[in-house]
LOLUMLUM-375625 format. One line per 2 residues: their letters; for each residue z, y, x of N, C-alpha, C, CB. Coordinates in nm, 3 decimals. Each point is the difference from the previous one (the first is absolute). Glycine has a CB too. Layout:
<pts>
a) Z,Y,X,Z,Y,X,Z,Y,X,Z,Y,X | ...
</pts>
This chain:
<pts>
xx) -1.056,0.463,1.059,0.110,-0.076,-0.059,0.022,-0.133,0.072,-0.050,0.107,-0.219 | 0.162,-0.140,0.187,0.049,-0.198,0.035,0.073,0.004,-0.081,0.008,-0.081,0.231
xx) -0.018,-0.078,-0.214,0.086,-0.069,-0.129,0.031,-0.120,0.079,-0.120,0.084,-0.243 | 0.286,-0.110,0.149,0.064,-0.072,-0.011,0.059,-0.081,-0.115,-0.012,0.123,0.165
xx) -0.004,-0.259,-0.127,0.073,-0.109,-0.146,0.166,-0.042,0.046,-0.280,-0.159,-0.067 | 0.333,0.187,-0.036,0.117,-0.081,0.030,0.049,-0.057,-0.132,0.064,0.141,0.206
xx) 0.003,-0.260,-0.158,0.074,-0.069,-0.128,0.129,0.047,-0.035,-0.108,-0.193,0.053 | 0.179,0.089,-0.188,0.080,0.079,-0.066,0.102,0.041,0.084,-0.058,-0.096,-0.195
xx) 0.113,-0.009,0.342,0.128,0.045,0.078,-0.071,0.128,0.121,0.155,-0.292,-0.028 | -0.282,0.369,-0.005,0.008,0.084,0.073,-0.119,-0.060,0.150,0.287,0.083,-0.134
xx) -0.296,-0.192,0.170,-0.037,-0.067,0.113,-0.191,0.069,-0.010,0.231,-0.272,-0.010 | -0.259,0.283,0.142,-0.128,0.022,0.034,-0.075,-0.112,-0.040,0.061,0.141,0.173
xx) -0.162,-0.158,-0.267,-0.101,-0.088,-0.016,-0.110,-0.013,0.132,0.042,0.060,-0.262 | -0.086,0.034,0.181,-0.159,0.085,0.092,-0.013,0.166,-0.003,-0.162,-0.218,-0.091
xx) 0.100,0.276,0.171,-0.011,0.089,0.037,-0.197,0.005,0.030,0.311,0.003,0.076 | -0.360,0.141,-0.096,-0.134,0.035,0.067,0.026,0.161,0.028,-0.174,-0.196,-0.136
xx) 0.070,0.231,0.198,-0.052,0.127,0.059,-0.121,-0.026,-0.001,0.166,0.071,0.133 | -0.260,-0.011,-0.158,-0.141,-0.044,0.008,-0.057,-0.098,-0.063,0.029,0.071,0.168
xx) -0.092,-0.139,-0.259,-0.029,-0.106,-0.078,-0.068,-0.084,0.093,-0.008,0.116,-0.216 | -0.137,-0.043,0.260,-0.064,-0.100,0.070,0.064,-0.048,0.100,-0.173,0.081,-0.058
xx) 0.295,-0.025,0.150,0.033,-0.083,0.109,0.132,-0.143,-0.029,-0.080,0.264,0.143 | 0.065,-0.243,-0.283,0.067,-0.119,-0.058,-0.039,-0.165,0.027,0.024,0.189,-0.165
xx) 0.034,-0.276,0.166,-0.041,-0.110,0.011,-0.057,-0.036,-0.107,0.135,-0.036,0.143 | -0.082,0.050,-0.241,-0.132,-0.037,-0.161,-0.070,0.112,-0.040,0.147,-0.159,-0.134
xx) -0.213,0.224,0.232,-0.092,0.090,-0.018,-0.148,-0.042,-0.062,0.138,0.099,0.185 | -0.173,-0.234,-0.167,-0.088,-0.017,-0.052,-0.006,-0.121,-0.162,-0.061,0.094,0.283
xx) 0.174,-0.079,-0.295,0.040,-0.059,-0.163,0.016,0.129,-0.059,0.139,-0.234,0.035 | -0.067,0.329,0.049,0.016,0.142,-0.138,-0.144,0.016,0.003,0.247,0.174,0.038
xx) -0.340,-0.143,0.089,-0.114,0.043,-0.043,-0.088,-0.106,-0.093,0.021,0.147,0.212 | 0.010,-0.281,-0.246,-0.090,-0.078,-0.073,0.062,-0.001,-0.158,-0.077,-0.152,0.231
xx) 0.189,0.252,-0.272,0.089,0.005,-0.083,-0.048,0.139,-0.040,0.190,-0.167,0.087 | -0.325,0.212,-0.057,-0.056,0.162,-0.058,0.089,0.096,-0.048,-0.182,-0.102,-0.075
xx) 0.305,0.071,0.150,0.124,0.146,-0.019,0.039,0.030,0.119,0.115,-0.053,-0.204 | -0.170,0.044,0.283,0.015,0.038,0.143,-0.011,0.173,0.011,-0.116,-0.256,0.083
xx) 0.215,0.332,-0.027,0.010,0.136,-0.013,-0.145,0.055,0.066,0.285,0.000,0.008 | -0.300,0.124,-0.015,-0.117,0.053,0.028,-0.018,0.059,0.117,-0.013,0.017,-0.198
xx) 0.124,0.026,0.246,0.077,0.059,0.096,0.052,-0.075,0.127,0.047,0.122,-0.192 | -0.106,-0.157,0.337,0.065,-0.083,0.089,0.172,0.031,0.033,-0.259,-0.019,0.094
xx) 0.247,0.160,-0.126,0.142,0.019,0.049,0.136,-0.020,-0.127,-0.136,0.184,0.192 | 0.051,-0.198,-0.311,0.129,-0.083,-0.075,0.043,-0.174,-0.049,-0.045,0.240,-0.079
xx) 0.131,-0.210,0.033,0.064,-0.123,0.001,-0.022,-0.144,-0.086,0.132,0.184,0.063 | -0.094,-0.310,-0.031,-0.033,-0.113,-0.099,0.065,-0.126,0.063,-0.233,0.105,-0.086
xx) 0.329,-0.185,-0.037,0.019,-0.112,0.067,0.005,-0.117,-0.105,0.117,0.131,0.190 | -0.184,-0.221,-0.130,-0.021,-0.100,-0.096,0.114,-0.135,-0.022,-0.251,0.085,0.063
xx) 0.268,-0.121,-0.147,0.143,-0.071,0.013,0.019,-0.102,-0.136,0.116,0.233,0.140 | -0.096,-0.316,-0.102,0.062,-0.150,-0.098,0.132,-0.007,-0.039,-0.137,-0.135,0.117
xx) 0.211,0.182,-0.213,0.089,0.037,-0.035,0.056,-0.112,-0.109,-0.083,0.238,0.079 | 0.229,-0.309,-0.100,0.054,-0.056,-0.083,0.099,0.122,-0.060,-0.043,-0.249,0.115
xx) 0.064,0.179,-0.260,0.058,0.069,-0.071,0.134,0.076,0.031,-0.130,-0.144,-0.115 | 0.171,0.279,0.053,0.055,0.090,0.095,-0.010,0.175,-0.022,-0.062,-0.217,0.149
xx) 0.184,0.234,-0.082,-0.058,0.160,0.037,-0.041,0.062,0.104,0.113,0.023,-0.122 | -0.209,0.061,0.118,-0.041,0.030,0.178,-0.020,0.180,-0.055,-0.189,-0.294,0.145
xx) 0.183,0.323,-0.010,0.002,0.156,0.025,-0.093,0.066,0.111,0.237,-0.028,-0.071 | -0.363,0.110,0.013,-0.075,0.009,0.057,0.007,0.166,0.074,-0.104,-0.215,-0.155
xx) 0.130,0.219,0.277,0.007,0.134,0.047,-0.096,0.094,0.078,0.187,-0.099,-0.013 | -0.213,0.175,-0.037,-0.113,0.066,0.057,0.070,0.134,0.113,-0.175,-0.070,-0.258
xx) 0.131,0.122,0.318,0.051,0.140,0.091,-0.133,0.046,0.121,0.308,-0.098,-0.012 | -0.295,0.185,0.043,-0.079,0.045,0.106,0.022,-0.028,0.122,-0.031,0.138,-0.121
xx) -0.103,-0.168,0.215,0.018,-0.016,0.099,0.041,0.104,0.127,-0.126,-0.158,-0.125 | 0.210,0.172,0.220,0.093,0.062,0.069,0.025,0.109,-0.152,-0.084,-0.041,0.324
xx) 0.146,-0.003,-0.417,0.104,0.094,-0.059,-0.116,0.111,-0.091,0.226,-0.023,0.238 | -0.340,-0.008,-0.240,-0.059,0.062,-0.103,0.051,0.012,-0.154,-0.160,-0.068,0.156
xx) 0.084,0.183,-0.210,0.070,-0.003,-0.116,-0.166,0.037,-0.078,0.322,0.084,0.066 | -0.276,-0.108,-0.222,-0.140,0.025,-0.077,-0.020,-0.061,-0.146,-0.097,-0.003,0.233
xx) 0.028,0.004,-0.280,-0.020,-0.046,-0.132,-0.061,-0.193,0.090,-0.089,0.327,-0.207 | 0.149,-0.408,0.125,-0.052,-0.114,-0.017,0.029,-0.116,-0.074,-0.036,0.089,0.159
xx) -0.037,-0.210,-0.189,-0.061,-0.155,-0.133,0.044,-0.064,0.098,-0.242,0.011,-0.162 | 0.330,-0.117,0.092,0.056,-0.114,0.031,-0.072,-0.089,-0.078,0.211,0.086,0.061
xx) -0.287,-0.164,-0.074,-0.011,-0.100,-0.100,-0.031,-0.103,-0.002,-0.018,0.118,-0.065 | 0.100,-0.260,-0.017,-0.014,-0.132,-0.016,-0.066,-0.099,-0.074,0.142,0.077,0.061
xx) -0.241,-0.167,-0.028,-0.112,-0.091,-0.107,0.025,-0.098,0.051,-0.193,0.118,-0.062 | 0.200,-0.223,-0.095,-0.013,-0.129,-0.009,-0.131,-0.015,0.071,0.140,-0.037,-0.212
xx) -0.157,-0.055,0.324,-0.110,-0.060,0.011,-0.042,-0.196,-0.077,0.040,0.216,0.234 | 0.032,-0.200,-0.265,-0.003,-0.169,-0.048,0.017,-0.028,-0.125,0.087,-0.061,0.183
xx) -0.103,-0.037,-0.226,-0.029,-0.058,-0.131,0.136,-0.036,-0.031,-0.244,-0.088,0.025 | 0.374,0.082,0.018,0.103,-0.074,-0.030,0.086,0.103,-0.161,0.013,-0.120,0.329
xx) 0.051,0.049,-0.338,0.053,0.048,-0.167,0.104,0.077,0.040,-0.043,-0.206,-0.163 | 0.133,0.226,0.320,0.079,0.124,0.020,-0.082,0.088,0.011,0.169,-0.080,0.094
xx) -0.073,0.207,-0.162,-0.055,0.130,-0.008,0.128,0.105,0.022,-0.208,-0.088,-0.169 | 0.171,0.232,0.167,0.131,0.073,0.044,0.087,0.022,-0.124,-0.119,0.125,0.197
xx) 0.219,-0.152,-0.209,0.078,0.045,-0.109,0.037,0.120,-0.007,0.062,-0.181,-0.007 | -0.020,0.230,0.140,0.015,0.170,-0.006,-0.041,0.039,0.122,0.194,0.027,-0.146
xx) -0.203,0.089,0.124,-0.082,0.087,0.108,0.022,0.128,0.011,-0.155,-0.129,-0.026 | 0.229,0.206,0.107,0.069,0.065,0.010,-0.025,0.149,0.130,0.118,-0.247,-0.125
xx) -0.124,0.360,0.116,-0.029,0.097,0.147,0.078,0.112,0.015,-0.224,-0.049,-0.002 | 0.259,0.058,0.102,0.123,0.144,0.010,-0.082,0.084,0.082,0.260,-0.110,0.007
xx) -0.261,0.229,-0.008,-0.007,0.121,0.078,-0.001,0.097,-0.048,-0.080,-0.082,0.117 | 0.048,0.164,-0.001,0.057,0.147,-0.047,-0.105,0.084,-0.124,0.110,0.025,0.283
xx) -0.054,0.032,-0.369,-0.051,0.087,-0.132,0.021,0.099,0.000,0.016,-0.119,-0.116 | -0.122,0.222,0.148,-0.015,0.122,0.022,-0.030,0.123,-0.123,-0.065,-0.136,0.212
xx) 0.010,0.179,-0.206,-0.033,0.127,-0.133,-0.169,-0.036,0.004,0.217,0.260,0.050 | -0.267,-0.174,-0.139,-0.118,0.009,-0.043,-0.083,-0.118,-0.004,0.030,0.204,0.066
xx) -0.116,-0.265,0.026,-0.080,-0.109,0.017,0.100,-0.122,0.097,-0.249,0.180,-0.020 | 0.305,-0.136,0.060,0.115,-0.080,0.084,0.046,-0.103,-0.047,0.068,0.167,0.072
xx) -0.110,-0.215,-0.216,0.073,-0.135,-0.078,-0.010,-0.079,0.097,-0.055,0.009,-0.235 | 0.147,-0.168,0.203,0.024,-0.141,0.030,-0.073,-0.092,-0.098,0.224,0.063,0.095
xx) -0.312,-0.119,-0.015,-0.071,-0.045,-0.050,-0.032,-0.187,-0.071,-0.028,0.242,0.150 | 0.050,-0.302,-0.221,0.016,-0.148,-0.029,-0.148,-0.089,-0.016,0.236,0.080,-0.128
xx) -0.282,-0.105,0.175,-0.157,-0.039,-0.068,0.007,-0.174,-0.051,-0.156,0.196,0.201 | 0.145,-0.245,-0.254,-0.038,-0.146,-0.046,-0.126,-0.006,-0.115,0.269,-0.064,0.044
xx) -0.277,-0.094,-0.028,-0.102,-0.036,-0.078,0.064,-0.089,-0.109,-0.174,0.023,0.189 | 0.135,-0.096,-0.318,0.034,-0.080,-0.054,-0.140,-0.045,-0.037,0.237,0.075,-0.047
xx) -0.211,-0.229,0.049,-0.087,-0.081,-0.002,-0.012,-0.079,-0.111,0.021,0.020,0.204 | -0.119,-0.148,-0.229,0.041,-0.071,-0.099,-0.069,0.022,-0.165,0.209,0.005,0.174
xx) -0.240,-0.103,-0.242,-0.047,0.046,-0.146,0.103,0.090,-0.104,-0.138,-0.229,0.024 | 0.257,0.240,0.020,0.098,-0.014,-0.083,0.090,0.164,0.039,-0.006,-0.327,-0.005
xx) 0.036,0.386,-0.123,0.101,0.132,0.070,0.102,-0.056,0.061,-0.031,0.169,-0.166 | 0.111,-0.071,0.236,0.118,0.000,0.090,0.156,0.094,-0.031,-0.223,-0.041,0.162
xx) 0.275,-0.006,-0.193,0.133,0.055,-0.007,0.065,0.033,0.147,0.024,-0.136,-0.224 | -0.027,0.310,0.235,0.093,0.057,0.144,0.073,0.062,-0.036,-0.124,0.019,0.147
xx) 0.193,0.004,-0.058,0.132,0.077,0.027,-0.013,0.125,0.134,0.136,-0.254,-0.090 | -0.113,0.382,0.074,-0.057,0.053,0.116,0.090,0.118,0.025,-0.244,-0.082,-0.039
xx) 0.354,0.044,0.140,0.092,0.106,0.010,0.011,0.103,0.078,0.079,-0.139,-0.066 | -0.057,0.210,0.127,0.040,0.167,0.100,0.104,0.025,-0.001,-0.153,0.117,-0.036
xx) 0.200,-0.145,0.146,0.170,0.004,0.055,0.012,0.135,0.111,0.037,-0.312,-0.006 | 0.027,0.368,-0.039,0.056,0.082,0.143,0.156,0.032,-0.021,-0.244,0.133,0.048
xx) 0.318,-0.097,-0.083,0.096,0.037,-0.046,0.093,-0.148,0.088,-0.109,0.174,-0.264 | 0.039,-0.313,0.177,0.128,-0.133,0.013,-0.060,-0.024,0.198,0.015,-0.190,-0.362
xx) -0.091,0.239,0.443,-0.016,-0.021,0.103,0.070,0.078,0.096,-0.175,-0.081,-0.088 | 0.271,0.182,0.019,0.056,0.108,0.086,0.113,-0.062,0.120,-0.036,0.175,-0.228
xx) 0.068,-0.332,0.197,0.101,-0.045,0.025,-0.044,-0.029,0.191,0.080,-0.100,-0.308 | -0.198,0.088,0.292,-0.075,-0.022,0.185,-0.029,0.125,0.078,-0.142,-0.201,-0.073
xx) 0.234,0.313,0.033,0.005,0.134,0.080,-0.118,0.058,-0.032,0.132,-0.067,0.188 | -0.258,0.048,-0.267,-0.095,0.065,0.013,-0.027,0.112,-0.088,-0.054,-0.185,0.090
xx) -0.044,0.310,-0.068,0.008,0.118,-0.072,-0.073,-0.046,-0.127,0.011,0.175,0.203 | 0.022,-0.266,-0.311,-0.098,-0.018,-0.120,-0.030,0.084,-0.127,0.063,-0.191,0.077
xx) -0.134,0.135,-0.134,-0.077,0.066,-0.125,0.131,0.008,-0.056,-0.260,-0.094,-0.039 | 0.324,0.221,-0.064,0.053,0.008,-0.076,-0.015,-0.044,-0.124,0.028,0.118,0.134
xx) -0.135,-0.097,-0.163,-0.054,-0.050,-0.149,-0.154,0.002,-0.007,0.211,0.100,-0.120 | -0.239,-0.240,0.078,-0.123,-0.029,0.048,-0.060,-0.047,-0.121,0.055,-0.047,0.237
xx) -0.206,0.083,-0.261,-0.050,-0.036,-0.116,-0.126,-0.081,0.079,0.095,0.212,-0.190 | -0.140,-0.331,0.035,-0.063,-0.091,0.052,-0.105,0.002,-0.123,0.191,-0.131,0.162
xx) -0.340,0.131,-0.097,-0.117,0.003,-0.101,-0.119,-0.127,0.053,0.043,0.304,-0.050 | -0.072,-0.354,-0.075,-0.061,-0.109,0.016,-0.150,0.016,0.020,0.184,-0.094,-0.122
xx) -0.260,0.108,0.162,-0.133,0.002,-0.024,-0.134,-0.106,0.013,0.116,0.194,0.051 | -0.220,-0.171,-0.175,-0.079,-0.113,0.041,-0.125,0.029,0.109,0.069,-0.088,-0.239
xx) -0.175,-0.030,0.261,-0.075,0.037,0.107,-0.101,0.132,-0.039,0.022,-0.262,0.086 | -0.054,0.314,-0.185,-0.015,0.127,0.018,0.031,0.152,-0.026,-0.092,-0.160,0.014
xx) 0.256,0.100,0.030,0.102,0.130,0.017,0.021,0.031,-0.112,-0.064,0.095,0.185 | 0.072,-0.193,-0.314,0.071,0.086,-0.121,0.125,-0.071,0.025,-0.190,0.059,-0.199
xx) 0.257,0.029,0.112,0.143,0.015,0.000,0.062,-0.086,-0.106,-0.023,0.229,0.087 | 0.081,-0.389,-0.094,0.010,-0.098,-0.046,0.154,-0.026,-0.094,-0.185,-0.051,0.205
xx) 0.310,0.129,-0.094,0.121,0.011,-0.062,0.040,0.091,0.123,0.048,-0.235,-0.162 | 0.082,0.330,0.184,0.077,0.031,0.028,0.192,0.009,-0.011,-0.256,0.041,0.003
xx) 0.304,-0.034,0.080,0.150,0.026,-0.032,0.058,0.096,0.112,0.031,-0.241,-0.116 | 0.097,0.317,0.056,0.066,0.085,0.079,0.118,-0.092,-0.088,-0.144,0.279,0.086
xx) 0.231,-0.284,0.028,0.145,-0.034,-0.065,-0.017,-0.130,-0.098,0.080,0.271,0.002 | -0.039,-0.387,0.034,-0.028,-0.100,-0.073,0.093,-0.033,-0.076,-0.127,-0.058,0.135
xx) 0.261,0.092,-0.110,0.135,-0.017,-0.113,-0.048,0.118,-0.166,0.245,-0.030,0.280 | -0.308,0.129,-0.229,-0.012,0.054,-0.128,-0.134,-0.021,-0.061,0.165,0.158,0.065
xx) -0.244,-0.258,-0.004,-0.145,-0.031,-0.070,-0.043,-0.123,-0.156,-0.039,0.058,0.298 | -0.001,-0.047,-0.340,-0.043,-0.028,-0.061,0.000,-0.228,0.010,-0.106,0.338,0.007
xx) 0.063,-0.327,0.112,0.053,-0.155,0.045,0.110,-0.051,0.024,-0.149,0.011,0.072 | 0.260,0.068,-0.048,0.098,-0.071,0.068,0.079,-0.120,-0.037,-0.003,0.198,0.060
xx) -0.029,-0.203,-0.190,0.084,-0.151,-0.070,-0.149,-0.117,0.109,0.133,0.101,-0.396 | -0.220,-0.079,0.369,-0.055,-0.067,0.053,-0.019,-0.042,0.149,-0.047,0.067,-0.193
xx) 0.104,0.043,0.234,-0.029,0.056,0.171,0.162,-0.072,0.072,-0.172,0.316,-0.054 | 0.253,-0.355,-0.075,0.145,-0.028,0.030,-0.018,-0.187,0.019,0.140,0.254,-0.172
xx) -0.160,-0.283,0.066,-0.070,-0.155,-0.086,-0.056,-0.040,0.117,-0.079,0.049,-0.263 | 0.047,0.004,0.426,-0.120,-0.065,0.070,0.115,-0.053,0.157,-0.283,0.201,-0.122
xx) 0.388,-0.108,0.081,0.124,-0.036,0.103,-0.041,0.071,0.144,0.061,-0.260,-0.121 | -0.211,0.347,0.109,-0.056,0.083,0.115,0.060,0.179,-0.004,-0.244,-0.191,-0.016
xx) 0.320,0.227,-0.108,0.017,0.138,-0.019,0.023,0.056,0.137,0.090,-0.024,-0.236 | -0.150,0.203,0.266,0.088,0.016,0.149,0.135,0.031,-0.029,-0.186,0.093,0.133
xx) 0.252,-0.073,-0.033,0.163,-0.002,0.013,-0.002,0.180,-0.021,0.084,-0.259,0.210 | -0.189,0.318,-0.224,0.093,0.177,-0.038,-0.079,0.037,-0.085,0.096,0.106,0.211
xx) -0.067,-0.036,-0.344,-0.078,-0.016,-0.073,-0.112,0.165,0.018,0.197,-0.209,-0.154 | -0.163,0.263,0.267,-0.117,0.100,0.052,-0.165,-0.094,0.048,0.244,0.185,0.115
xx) -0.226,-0.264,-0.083,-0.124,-0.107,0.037,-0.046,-0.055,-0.109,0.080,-0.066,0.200 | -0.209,0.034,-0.175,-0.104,0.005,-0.111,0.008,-0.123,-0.024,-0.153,0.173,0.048
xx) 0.064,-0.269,-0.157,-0.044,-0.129,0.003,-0.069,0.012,-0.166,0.206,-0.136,0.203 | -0.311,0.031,-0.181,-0.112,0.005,-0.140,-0.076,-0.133,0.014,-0.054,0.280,-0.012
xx) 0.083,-0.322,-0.098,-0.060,-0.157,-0.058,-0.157,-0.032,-0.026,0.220,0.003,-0.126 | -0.280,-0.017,0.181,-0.173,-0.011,-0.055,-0.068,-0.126,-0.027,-0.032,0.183,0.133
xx) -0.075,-0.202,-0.237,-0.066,-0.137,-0.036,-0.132,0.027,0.052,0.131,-0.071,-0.215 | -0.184,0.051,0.313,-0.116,0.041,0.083,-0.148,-0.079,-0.047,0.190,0.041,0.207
xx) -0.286,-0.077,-0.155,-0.136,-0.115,-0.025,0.008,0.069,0.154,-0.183,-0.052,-0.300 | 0.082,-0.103,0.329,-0.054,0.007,0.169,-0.058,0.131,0.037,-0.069,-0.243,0.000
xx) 0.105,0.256,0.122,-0.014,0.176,0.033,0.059,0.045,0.146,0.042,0.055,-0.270 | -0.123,0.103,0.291,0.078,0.023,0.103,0.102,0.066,-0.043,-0.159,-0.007,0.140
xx) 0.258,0.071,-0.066,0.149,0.082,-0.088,0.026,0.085,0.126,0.148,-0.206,-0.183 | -0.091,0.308,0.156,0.131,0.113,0.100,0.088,0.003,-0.059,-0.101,0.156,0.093
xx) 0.215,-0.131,-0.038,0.124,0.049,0.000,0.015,0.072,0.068,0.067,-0.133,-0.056 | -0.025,0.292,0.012,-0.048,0.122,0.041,0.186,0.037,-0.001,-0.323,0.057,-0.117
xx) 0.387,-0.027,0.247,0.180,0.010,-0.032,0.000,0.184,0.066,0.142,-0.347,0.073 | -0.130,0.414,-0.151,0.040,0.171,0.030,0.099,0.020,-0.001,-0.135,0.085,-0.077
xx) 0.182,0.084,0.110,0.157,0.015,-0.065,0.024,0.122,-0.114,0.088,-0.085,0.249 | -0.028,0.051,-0.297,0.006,0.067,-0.090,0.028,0.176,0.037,0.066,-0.249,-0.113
xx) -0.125,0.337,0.034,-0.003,0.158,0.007,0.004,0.018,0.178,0.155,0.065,-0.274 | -0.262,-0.183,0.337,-0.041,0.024,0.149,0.064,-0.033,0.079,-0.082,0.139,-0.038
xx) 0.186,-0.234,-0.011,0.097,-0.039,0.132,-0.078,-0.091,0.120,0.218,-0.012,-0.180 | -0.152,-0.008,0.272,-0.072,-0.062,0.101,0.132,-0.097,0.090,-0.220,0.230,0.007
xx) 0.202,-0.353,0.056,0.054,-0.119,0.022,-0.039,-0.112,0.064,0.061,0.080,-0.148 | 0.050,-0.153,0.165,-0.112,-0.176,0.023,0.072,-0.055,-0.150,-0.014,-0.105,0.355
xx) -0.137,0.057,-0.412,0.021,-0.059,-0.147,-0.076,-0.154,0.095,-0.036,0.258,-0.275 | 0.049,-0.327,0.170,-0.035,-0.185,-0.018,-0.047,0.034,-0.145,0.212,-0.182,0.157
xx) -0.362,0.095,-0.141,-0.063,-0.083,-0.163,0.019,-0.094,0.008,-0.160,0.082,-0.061 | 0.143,-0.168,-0.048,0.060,-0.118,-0.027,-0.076,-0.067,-0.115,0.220,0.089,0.086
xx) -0.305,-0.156,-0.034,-0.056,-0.091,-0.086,0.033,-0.131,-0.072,-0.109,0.110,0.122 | 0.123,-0.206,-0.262,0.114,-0.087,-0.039,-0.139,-0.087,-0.038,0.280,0.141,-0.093
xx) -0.289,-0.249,0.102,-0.115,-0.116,-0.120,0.135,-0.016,-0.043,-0.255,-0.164,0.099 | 0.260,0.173,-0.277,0.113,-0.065,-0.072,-0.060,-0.132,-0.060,0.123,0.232,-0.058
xx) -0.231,-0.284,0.072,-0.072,-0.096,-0.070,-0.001,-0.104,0.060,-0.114,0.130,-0.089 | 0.226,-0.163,0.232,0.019,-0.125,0.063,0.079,-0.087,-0.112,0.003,0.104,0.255
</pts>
């Protein structure tokens, strides 16, 4: 793998191939999340408030299953408000996968949506109808939704000004305690696509 950061107008931050041949190769490694693997990716970065976009792909054009993932290293009081991953959603074990943590003494109010349908507009072959299941760190099954206009939340799911734009896409409200979490995005009766999860803190 490599990876790439870019900000909200799109612009190249940073880029790696290889972790260790990075220039802060030896802060990720004193930051005990240093990949395990020389040939994948890591870049360390000081970021002001914002949106950024983290891209992962294969090197000369590989293709494959692969983790993108982002940690606070610092003590400061920004944190991610949303957090968000697109790719492709396949059948059987093939899900899209969301992973976060929540932190803190205190539960958490999220928001956690699966779009494919309102993404059709960027030419791509997407999820038709995509269902979204919450799970805790040892894989029980916490909430689910198929179709969020006919669920059970939607006055609430409306009230947050996040609803998706078709009401075939999923979305489900949760009050969490510190923890790890998935967001598990399928398709419904096996469809297959590029879906996006979508993670919300409503508790800013």
């Amino acid at each position: 793998p490599q990876l790439e950061l870019h900000d909200s107008a799109g612009a190249l931050l940073d880029a790696n191939d290889n972790w260790q041949d990075s220039l802060d190769s030896g802060e990720i490694m004193e930051s005990g999340l240093a990949p395990s693997d020389p040939r994948e990716a890591a870049i360390l970065v000081r970021l002001s408030p914002g949106n950024y976009t983290a891209i992962i792909s294969g090197v000369n054009n590989t293709t494959g299953i692969g983790l993108v993932e982002s940690y606070t290293l610092d003590t400061s009081p920004s944190h991610a408000a949303n957090i968000s991953t697109r790719g492709q959603v396949g059948t059987g074990d093939e899900v899209l996968i969301g992973g976060f943590i929540v932190g803190g003494p205190t539960t958490k109010t999220i928001l956690i949506r699966a779009l494919g349908p309102s993404l059709g507009e960027s030419g791509l072959a997407v999820l038709a109808n995509p269902i979204v299941e919450l799970h805790g760190s040892d894989g029980q099954l916490i909430a689910m939704n198929d179709d969020w206009a006919s669920g059970s939340q939607q006055s609430e799911i409306n009230a947050t000004g996040l609803q998706p734009s078709d009401a075939q896409e999923a979305a489900l409200i949760a009050n969490i305690p510190a923890g790890n979490y998935t967001a598990i995005v399928q398709g419904a009766d096996g469809g297959a696509g590029i879906g996006l999860v979508e993670i919300y803190d409503l508790d800013l």
